[in-house]
C-alpha positions as CSV (number, residue, x, y, z in Angstrom):
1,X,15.9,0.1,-11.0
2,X,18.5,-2.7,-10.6
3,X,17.4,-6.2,-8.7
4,X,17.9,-5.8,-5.0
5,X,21.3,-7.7,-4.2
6,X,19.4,-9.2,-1.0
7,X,15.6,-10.5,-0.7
8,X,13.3,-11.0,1.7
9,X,12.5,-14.2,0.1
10,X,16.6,-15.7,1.2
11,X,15.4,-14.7,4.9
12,X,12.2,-17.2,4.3
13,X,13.4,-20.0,2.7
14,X,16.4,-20.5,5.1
15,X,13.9,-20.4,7.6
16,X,11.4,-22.6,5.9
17,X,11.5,-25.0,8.2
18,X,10.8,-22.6,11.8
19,X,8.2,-20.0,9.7
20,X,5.4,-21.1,12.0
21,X,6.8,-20.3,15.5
22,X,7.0,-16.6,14.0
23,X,3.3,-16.4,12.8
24,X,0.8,-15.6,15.3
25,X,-2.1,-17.5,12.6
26,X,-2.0,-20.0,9.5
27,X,-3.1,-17.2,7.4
28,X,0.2,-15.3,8.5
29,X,2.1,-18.6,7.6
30,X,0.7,-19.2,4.4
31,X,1.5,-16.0,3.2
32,X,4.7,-16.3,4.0
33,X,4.9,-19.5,2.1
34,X,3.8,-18.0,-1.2
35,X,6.2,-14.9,-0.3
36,X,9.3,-17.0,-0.4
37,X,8.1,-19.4,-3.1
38,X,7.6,-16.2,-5.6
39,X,9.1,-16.6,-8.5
40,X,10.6,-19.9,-8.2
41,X,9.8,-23.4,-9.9
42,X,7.7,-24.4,-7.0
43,X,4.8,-22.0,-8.2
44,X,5.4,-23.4,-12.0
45,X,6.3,-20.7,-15.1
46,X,5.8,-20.3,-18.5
47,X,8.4,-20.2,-21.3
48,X,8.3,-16.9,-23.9
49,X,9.3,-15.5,-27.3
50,X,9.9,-12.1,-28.2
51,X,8.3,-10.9,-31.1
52,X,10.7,-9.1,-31.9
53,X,12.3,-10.1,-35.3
54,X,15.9,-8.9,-34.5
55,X,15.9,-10.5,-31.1
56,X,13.5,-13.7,-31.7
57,X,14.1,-15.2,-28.2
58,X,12.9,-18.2,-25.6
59,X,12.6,-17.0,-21.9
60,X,11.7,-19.3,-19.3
61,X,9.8,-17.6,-16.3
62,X,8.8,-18.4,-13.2
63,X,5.3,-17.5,-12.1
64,X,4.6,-14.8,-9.5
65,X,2.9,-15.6,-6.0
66,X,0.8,-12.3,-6.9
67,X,0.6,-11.5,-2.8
68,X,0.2,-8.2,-1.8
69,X,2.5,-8.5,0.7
70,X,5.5,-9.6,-1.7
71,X,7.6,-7.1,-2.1
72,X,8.7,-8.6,-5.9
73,X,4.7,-8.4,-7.3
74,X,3.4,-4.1,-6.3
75,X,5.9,-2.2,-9.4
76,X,2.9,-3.2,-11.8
77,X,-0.3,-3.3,-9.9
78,X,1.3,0.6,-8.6
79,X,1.2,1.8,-12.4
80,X,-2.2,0.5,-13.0
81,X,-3.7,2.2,-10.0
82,X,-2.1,5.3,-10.2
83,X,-3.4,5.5,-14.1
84,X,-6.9,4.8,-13.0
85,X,-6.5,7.7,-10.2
86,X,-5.3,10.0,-12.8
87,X,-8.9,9.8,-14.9
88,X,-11.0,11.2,-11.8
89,X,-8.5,13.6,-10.6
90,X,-10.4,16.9,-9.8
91,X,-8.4,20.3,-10.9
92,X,-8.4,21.4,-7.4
93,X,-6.0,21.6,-4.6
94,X,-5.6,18.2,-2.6
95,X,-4.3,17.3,1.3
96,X,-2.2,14.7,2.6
97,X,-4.0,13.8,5.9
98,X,-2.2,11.2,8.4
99,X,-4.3,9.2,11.2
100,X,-2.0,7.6,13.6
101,X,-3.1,5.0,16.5
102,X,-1.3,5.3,19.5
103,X,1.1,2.4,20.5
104,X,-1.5,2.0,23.8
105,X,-3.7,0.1,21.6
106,X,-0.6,-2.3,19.6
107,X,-1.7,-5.4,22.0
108,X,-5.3,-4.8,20.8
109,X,-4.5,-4.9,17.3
110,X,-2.5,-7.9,17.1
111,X,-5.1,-10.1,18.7
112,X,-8.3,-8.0,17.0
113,X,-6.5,-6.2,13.9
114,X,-9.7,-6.7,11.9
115,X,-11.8,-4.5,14.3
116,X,-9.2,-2.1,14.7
117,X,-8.0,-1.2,11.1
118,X,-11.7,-1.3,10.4
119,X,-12.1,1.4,13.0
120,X,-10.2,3.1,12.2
121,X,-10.8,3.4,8.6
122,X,-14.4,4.4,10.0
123,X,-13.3,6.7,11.9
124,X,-11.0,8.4,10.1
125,X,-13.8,9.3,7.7
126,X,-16.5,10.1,9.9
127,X,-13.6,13.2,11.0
128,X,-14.0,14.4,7.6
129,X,-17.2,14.0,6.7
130,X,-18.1,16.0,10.1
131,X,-15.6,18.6,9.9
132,X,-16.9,19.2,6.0
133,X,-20.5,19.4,6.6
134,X,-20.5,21.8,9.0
135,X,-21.1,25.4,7.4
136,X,-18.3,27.0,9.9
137,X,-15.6,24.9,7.9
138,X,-17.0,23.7,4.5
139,X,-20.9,23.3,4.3
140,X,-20.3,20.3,1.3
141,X,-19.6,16.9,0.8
142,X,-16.2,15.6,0.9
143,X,-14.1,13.2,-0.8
144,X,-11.4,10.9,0.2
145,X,-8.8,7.9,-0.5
146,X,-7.3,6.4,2.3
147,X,-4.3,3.5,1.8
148,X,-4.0,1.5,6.0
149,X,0.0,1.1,6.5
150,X,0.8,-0.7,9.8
151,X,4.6,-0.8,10.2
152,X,7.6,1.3,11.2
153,X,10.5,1.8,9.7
154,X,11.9,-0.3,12.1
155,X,8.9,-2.9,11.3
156,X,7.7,-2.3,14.4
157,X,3.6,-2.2,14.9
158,X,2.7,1.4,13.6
159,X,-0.8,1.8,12.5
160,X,-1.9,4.7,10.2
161,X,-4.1,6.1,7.2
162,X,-2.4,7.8,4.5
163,X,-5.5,9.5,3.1
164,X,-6.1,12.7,0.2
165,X,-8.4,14.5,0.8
166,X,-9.7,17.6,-2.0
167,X,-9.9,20.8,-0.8
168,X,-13.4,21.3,-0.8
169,X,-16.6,19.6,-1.7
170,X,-19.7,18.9,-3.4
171,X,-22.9,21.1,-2.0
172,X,-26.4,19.2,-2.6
173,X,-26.9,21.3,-6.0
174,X,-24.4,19.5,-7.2
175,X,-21.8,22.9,-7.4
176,X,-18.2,22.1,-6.1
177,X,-17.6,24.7,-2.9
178,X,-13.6,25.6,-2.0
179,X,-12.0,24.9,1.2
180,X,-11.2,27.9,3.4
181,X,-8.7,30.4,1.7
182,X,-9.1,29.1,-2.1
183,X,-8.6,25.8,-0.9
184,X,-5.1,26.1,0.9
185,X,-6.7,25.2,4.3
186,X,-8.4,22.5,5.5
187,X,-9.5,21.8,8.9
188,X,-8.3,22.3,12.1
189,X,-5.5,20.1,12.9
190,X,-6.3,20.2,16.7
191,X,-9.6,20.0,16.7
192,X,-9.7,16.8,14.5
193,X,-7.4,14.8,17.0
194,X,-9.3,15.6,20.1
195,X,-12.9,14.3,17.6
196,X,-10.8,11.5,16.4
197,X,-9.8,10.3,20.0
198,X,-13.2,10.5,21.4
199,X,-15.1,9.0,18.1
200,X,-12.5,5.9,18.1
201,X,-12.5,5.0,21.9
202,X,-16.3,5.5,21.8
203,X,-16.1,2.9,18.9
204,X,-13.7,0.9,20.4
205,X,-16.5,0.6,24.1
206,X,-19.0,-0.6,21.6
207,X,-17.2,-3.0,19.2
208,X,-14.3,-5.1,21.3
209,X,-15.7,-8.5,22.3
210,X,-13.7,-8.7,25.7
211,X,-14.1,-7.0,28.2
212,X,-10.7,-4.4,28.2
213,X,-9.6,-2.4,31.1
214,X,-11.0,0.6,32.2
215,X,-7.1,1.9,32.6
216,X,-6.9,1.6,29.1
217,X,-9.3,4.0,27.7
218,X,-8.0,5.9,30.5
219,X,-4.8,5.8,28.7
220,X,-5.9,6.5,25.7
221,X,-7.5,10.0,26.8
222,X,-4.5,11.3,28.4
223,X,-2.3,10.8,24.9
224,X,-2.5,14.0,22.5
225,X,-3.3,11.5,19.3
226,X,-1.5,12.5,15.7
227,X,-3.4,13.9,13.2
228,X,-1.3,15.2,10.4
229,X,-2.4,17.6,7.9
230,X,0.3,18.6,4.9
231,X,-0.6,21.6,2.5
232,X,-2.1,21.4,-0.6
233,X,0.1,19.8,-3.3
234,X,1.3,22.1,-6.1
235,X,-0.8,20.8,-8.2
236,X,-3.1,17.8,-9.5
237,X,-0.8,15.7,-11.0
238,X,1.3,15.5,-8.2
239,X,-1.4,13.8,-6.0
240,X,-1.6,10.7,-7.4
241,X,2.2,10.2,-8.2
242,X,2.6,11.0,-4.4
243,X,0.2,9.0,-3.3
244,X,1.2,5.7,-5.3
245,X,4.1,5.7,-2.8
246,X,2.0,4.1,-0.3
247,X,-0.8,1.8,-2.9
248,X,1.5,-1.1,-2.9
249,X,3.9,-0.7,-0.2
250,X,4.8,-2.9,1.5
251,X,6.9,-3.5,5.2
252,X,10.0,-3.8,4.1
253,X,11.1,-3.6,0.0
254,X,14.2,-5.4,-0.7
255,X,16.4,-2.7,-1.5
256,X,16.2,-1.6,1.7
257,X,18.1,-5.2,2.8
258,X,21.9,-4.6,3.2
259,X,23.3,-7.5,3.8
260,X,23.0,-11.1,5.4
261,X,24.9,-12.9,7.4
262,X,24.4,-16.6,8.9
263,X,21.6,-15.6,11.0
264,X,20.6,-12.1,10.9
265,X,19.3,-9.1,8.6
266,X,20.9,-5.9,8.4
267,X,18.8,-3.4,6.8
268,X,18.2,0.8,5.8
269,X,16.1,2.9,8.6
270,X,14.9,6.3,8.4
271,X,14.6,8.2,11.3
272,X,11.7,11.3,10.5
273,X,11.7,12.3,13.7
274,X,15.6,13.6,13.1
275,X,15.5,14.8,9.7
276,X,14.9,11.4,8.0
277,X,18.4,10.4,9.0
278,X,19.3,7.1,7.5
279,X,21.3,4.3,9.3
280,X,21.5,0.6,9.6
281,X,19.6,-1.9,11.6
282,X,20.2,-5.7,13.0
283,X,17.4,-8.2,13.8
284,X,18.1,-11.6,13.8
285,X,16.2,-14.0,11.0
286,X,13.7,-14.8,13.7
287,X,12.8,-11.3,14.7
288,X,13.3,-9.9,11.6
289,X,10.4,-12.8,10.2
290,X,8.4,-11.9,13.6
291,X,8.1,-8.4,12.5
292,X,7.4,-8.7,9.1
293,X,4.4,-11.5,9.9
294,X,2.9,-8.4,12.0
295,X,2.0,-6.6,9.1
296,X,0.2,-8.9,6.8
297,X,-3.2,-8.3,6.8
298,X,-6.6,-10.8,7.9
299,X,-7.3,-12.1,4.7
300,X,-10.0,-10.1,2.4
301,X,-9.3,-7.1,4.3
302,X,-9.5,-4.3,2.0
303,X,-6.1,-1.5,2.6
304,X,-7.1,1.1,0.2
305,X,-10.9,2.7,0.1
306,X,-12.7,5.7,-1.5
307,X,-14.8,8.0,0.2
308,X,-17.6,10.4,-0.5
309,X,-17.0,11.8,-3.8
310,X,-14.0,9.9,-4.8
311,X,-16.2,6.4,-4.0
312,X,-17.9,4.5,-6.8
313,X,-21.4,5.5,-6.2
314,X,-20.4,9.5,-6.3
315,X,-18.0,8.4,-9.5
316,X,-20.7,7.3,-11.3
317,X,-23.2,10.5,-10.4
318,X,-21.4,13.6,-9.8
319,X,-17.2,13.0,-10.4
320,X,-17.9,13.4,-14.1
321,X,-20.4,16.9,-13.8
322,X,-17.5,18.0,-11.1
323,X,-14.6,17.6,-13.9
324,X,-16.4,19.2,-16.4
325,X,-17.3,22.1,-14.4
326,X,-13.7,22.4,-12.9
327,X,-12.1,22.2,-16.1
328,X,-9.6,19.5,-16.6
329,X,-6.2,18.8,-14.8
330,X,-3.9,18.6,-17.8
331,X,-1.1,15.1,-17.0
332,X,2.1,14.6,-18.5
333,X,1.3,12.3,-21.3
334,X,2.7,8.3,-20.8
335,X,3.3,5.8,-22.9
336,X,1.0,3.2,-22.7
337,X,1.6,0.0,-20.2
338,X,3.7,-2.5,-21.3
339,X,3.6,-5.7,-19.2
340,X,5.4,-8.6,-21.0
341,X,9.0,-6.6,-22.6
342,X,11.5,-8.5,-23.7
343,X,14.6,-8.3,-21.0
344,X,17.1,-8.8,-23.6
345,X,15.5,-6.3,-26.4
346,X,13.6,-4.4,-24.5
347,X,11.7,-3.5,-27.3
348,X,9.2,-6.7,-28.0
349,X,6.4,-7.6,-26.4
350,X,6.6,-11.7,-24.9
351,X,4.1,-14.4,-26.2
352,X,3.7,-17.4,-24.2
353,X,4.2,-21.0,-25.9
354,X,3.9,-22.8,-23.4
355,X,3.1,-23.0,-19.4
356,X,3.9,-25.7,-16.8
357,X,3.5,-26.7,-13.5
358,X,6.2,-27.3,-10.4
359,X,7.0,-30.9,-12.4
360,X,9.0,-28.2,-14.8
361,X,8.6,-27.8,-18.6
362,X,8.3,-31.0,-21.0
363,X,11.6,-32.7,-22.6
364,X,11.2,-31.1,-26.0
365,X,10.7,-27.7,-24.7
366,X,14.4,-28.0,-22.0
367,X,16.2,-29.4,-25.6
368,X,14.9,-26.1,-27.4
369,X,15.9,-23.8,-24.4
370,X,19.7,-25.3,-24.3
371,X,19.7,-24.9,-28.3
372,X,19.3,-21.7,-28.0
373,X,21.4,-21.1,-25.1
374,X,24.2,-22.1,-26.8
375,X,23.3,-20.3,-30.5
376,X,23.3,-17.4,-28.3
């Protein structure tokens, strides 16, 4: 894919100066530090050589902030995970399941967003595990991966799993047992919004600190709450690839940015309620920043978890007897992952001579670079 013409990273560092009356904490502001320092001499580099004999070159590089929030440091981290997925793939049909919050409870998770995406992580698989363990439904033991995404395409505060679930389960013998159909229905879609309501404002009473009002939960009752529930994939293989659209995402990637002008964004939406219709939208630096620092997570929380028979206590027991017994899912082969090509070559691999810190590379090695710059 080409380099985005715009970054989010221009919108930070023009701002560099006003970041903190857009950040609600110092964790939010810190993040947004390293997000605009990716990639720059600030964070240091390393200067490479291609071993590739034809080619031969020096690159200087400028280290990555490695934030999981910048949208310049996911491509990478995306291919590994998805990989790893494809090993414990199941040969059996999987669902796309979609928890939503309602936008009642936005205020709430910007002052408690560790109880709330915790919550509702909880939640979201206590649905499951209750819908698959009883007989009229399933009668086994679920499985599920489920990736937190909190923003609109707007950038608005939108709080939802993205979660796969197989169709079917593991009984106690150990014996994998189909969904409903050979696997081509899941659970009531109905049913698991009204259970998801009630369990999550029951666990909401119980965990929130202050005291909320009772208008609220009121609220909350009289709002039908979105559960989504897409039909099996064709296939395996298809799971993972789909569902490593969400890993690493991030608010806002920079190809969606359209242009800047002295003060403001203008950026790609997609509207899904209308089709997926796509237009342009204008926030000012200020808002645009505002929005953005809403979706960057408390610090250590964890966005993507494994459940049931997908977790690593069931991988290490049963995921391995499952595959065998299920036969295996047969994947487009791939060629191995290449981290360090050579941009100008692209066909050897990059050796680091040397690293340095924000002071910049030694003398000796700036001499060598311009040599070279001008052999070339």
């Amino acid at each position: 894919m080409a380099s985005a013409a715009h970054e989010v990273a221009q919108v930070l560092n023009r701002n560099r100066e006003s970041l903190a009356d857009c950040c609600a904490t110092s964790w939010q502001l810190r993040t947004l530090h390293a997000l605009r320092k990716c990639r720059t001499a600030a964070l240091g580099g390393h200067i490479d050589h291609c071993t590739n004999p034809s080619c031969n070159t020096l690159h200087l590089s400028y280290n990555s902030c490695r934030n999981r929030h910048c949208p310049k440091c996911q491509g990478h981290k995306r291919e590994q995970w998805i990989r790893a997925r494809e090993e414990e793939l199941l040969n059996v049909p999987y669902f796309h399941v979609v928890f939503t919050l309602p936008s009642e409870l936005n205020r709430l998770c910007l002052y408690e967003p560790k109880l709330l995406y915790g919550l509702l992580f909880k939640t979201s698989w206590e649905v499951i595990a209750g819908f698959a363990s009883n007989p009229k439904f399933l009668g086994a033991g679920p499985g599920m991966i489920a990736i937190l995404h909190t923003w609109g395409q707007n950038l608005s505060l939108h709080p939802h799993l993205h979660c796969i679930v197989p169709g079917g389960g593991a009984t106690k013998s150990g014996k994998w047992k189909p969904a409903r159909n050979k696997g081509k229905y899941l659970f009531p879609v109905k049913a698991m919004s009204k259970v998801f309501r009630a369990r999550f404002v029951a666990g909401l009473r119980k965990k929130i600190k202050t005291e909320q009002p009772e208008a609220l939960y009121q609220s909350l009752f009289k709002k039908e709450w979105v559960v989504y529930c897409k039909r099996p994939f064709l296939g395996p293989p298809q799971v993972v690839e789909y569902l490593g659209r969400y890993t690493h995402k991030i608010a806002i990637s920079n190809h969606r940015i359209k242009n800047l002008d002295d003060s403001g964004v203008v950026f790609s939406v997609k509207d899904y309620r209308h089709g997926g219709n796509k237009s342009l939208m204008y926030l000012s630096d200020t808002e645009f920043i505002r929005r953005f620092a809403l979706h960057i997570l408390p610090k250590g929380f964890v966005r993507i978890r494994h459940y049931g028979i997908l977790s690593a206590y069931h991988k290490r027991k049963s995921l391995d007897h499952l595959g065998k017994t299920l036969g295996k899912v047969q994947l487009q082969e791939k060629p191995p992952l290449q981290h360090r090509i050579c941009p100008s070559c692209k066909k050897g691999e990059l050796v680091t001579l040397h690293t340095f810190t924000a002071r910049g590379p030694p003398a000796h090695w700036i001499t060598k670079l311009k040599k070279y710059t001008k052999a070339q």
